[in-house]
C-alpha positions in Angstrom: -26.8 69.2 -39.3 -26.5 65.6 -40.0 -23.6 64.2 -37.8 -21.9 65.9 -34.6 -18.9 67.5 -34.9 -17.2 65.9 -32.4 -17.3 62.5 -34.3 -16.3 64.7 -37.8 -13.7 66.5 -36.3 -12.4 63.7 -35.1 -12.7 61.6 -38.1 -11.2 64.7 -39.9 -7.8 64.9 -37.2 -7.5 61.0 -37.8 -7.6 60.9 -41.7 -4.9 64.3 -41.5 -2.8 62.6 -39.5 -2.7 58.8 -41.3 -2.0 61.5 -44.2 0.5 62.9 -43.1 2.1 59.7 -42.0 1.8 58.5 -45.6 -0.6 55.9 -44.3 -2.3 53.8 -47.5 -4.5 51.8 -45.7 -6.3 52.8 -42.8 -9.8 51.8 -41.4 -12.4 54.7 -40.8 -15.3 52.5 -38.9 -14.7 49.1 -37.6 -17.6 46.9 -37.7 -17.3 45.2 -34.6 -19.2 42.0 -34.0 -19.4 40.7 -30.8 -21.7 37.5 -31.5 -23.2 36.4 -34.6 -26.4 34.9 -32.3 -29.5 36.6 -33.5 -33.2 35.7 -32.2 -35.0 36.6 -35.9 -34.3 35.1 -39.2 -34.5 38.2 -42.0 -35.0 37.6 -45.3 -31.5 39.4 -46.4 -29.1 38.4 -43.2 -26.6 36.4 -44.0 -24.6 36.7 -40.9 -26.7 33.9 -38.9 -26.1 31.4 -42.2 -22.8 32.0 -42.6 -21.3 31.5 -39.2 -24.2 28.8 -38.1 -21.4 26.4 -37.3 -19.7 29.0 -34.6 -23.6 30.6 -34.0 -22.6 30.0 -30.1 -19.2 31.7 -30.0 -18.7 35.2 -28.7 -16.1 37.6 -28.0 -14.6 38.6 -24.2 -15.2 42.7 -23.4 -11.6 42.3 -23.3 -11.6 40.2 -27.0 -13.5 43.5 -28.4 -11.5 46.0 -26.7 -8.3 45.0 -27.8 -9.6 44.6 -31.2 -10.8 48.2 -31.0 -7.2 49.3 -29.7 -5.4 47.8 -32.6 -7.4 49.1 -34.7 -7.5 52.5 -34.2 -10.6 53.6 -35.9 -12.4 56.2 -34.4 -15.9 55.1 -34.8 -16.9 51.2 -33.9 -20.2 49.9 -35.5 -21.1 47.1 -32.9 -23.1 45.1 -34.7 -23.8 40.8 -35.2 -26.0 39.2 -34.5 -27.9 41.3 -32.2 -25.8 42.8 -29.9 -28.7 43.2 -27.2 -28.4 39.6 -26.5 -24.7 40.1 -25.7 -24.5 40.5 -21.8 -22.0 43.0 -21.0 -23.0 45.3 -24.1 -23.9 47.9 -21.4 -19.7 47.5 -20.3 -18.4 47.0 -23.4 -20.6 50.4 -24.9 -19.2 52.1 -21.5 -15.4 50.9 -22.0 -15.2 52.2 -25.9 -16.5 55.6 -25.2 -14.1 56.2 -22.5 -11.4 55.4 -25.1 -12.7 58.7 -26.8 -14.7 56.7 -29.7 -18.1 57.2 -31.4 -20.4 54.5 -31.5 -23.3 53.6 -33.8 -25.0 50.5 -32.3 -26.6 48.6 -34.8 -29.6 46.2 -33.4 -33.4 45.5 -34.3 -34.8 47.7 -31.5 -36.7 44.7 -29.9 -34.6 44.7 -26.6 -33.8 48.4 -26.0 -36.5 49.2 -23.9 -35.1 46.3 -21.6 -31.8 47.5 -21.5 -32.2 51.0 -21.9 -30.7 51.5 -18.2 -27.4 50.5 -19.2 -26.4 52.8 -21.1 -26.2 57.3 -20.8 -26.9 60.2 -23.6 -24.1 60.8 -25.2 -23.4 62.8 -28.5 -20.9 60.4 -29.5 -23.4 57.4 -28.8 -25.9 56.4 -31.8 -28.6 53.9 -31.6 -29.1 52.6 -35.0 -32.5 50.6 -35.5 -32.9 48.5 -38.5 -36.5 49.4 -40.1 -37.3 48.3 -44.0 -40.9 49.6 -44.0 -43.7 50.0 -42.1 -45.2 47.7 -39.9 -46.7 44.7 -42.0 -43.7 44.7 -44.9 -41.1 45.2 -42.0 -42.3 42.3 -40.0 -42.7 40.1 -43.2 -38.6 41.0 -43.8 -37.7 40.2 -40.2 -39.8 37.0 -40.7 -41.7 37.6 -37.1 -45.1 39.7 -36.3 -44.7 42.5 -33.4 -41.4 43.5 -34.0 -42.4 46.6 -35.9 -44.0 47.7 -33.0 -41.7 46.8 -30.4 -39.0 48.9 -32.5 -40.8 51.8 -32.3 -41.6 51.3 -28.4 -37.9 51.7 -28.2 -37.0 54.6 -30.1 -39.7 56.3 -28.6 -38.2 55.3 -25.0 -34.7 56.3 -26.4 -35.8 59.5 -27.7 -37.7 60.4 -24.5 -34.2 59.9 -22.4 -32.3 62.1 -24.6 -30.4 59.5 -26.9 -29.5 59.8 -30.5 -31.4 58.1 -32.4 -31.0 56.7 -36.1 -32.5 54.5 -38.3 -31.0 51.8 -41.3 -33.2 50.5 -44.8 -32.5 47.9 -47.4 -33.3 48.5 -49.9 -34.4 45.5 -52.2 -35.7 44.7 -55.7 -39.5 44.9 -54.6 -39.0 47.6 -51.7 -41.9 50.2 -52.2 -40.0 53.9 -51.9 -43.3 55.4 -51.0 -43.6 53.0 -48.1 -40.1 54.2 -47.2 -41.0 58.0 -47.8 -44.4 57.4 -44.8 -41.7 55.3 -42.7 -39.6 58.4 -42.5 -42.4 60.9 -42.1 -43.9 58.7 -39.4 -40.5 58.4 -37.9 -40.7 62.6 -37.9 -42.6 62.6 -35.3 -40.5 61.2 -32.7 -37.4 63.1 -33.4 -35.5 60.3 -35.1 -31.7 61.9 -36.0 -31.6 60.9 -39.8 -31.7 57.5 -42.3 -29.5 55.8 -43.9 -30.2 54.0 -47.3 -28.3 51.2 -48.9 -29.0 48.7 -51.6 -29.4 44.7 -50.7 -26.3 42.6 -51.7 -26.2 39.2 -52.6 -24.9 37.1 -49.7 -24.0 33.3 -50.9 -25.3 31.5 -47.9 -29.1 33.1 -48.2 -31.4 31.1 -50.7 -33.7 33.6 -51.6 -31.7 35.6 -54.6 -34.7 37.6 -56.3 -34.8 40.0 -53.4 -31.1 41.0 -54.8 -30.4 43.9 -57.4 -28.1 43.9 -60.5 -25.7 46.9 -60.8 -28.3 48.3 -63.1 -31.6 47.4 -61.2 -29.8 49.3 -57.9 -29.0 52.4 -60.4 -32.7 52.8 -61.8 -34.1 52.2 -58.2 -31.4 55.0 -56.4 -32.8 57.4 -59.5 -36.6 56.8 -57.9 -35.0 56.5 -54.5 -33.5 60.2 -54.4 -36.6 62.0 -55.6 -38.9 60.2 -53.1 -36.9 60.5 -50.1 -34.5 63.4 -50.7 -36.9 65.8 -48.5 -35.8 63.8 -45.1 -32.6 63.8 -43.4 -30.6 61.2 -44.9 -26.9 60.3 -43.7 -25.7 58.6 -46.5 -23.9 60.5 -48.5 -24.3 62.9 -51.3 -21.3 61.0 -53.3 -22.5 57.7 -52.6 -25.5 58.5 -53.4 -24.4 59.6 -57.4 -22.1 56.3 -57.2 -25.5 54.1 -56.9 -27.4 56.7 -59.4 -24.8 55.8 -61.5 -23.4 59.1 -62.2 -19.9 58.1 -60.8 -18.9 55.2 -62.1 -15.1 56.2 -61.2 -15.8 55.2 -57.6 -13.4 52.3 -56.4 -14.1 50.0 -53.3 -11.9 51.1 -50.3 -12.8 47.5 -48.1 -10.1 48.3 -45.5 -12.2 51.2 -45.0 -15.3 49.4 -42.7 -13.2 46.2 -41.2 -15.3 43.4 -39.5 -13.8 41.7 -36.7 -16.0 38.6 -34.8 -15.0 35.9 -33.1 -13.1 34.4 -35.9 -11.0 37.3 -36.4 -10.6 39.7 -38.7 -13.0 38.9 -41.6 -11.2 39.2 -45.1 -11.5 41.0 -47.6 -14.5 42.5 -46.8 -17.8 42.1 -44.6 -19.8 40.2 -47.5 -17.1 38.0 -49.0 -15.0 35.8 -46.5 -12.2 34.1 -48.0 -10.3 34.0 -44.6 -9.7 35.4 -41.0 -6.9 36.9 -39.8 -5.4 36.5 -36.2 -4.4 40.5 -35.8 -5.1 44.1 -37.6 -1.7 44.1 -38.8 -2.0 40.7 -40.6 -5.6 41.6 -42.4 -3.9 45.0 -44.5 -0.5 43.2 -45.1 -2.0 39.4 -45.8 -4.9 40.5 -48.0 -4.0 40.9 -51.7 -6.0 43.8 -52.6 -5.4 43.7 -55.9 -7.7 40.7 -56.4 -11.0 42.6 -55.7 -13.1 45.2 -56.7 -15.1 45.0 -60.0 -13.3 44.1 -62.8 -11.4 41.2 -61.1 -13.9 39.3 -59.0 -17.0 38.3 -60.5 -18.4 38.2 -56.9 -17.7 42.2 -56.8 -19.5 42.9 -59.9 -22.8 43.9 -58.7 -21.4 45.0 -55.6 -22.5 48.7 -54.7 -22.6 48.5 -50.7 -21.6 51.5 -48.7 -19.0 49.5 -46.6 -16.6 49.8 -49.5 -17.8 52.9 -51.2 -18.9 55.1 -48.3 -15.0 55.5 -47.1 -13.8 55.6 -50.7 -16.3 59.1 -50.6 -15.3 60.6 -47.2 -11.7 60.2 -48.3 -12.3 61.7 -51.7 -11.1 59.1 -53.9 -11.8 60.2 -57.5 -12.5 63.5 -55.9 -14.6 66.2 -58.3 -14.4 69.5 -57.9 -16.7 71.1 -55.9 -17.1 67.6 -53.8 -15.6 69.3 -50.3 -18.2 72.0 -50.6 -20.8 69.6 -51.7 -20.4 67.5 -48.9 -20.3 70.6 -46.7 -23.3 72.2 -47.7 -25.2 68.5 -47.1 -24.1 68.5 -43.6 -25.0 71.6 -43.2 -28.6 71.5 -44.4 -29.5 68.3 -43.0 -30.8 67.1 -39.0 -34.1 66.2 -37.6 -36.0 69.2 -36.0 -36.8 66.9 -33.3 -33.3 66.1 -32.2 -32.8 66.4 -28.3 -31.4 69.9 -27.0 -28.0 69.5 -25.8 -26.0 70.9 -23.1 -23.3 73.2 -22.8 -20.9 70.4 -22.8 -22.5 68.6 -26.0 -23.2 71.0 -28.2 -22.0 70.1 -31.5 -21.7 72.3 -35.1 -20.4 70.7 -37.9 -17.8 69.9 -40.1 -17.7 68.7 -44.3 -15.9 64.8 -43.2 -18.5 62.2 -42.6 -18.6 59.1 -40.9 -19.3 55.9 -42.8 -22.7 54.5 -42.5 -24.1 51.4 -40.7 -25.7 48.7 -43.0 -29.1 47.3 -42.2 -28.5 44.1 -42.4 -25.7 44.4 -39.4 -28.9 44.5 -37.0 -30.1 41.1 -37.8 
């Protein structure tokens, strides 16, 4: 099985229940971004460009939790910037999971041997380490020599303490799928809990733009993508997945559904085009005009495949085919790393057909 079903059922309760309220607009994962500081350059980040004027500034514990209060999701990507250089991530990690969320935290996996201490196994607690090949190709994208290595060093130290473990890929215009196929297999052997796979997006404030897809070049590489990797436990999603294949050309952008709030605010419309910040939760639904974006009507959306906006558009079914619920079912089903850690009695976790949106890559650098 691919996700616990403690996070789908309760991502499953929540979406019933906005349902039922007649709820449009409702966030599934909010991307939560406590700093935008980051001590590597990648190739493909554009978080440390785009905020380098307010690089310093970071949130309170108290900044993030009320952010995560009135928001309401039930899973929070904490994410930057590396969040192992914020200080009280071990408190802030501690304080969200005893509001009853899930958490995927989204870093490089340089520093987790170092803080390893701060934090406990929990099934609704995800380390997600950012890894775009294997060791010489990975350190070329992170722009620094070691950290390969020093990733591994901590997912092996995470996995031997009993923590969930999962990794993120980019993939770009020259990635290698093969590479990514040995990455995964190597990863096999130290229980990693599953991948997840997204294609690079253009962000304006990094120079290097021939590292970036067309809508085309990201369908023709998802059709290689599938048939080389397919075999491992992936957790992105079967849906998605056809949407970049481009089998499902139907699929609509749902950018309320992964909401990115930093120390500016809340990030509008979406985590890779900023055209403002808004003060509250509240403000960012009701203030954004929604009907400006999505491909067709921004020119900056028209190559745009990321999962932030077309993940949550596929767990709530928009466009829904039939036979998607059991689809979606059966993939959570078959999928799960033989090496994930035994759980006890109080843990154990089955499954359920709702999945939670994925974490990007480039949200660890």
């Amino acid at each position: 099985m691919r996700f616990p079903l403690g996070m789908t059922t309760k991502l499953s309760k929540y979406i019933a229940g906005k349902r039922l309220r007649r709820v449009e607009k409702f966030p599934l994962v909010m991307m939560l971004e406590p700093l935008h500081a980051c001590n590597l350059t990648c190739t493909g980040c554009g978080r440390i460009r785009e905020y380098k004027e307010t690089i310093t500034e970071q949130l309170t514990v108290d900044q993030c939790l009320n952010a995560v209060d009135e928001c309401g999701s039930p899973i929070v990507s904490i994410c930057g910037g590396e969040p192992m250089i914020y200080r009280p991530l071990g408190e802030l990690v501690t304080r969200i999971l005893d509001r009853g969320r899930h958490i995927y935290l989204c870093t490089h996996g340089m520093f987790i041997k170092k803080r390893l201490n701060e934090f406990k196994p929990a099934a609704s607690f995800f380390f997600n380490v950012h890894l775009d090949g294997m060791e010489a190709t990975h350190d070329l994208c992170v722009e620094r020599k070691g950290v390969f290595r020093q990733a591994i060093d901590g997912i092996r130290a995470a996995k031997d303490r009993g923590f969930m473990v999962c990794t993120n890929t980019t993939i770009y215009k020259q990635t290698d799928l093969h590479e990514i196929a040995e990455l995964f297999e190597y990863l096999q052997d130290f229980g990693v809990d599953g991948h997840t796979i997204a294609p690079s997006y253009s962000y304006a404030a990094v120079q290097n733009k021939e590292i970036f897809m067309s809508r085309q070049e990201i369908q023709e590489k998802f059709r290689e993508a599938t048939k080389v990797l397919e075999k491992y436990s992936l957790m992105t999603s079967p849906i998605y997945l056809d949407y970049l294949r481009g089998e499902r050309e139907d699929l609509m952008c749902t950018a309320w559904g992964n909401p990115t709030y930093n120390p500016r605010g809340w990030k509008a419309p979406c985590y890779l085009i900023t055209d403002g910040h808004h003060a509250t939760f509240k403000d960012f639904i009701e203030k954004t005009n929604w009907d400006k974006y999505g491909r067709g009507r921004d020119p900056r959306c028209e190559h745009c495949m990321v999962h932030v906006g077309y993940e949550p558009s596929a767990v709530l079914g928009a466009n829904r085919r039939l036979g998607d619920t059991w689809r979606l079912f059966k993939w959570q089903l078959s999928g799960g790393s033989k090496g994930r850690r035994r759980m006890n009695g109080d843990e154990m976790e089955k499954c359920s057909p709702l999945l939670p949106a994925q974490t990007d890559s480039s949200e660890a650098t």
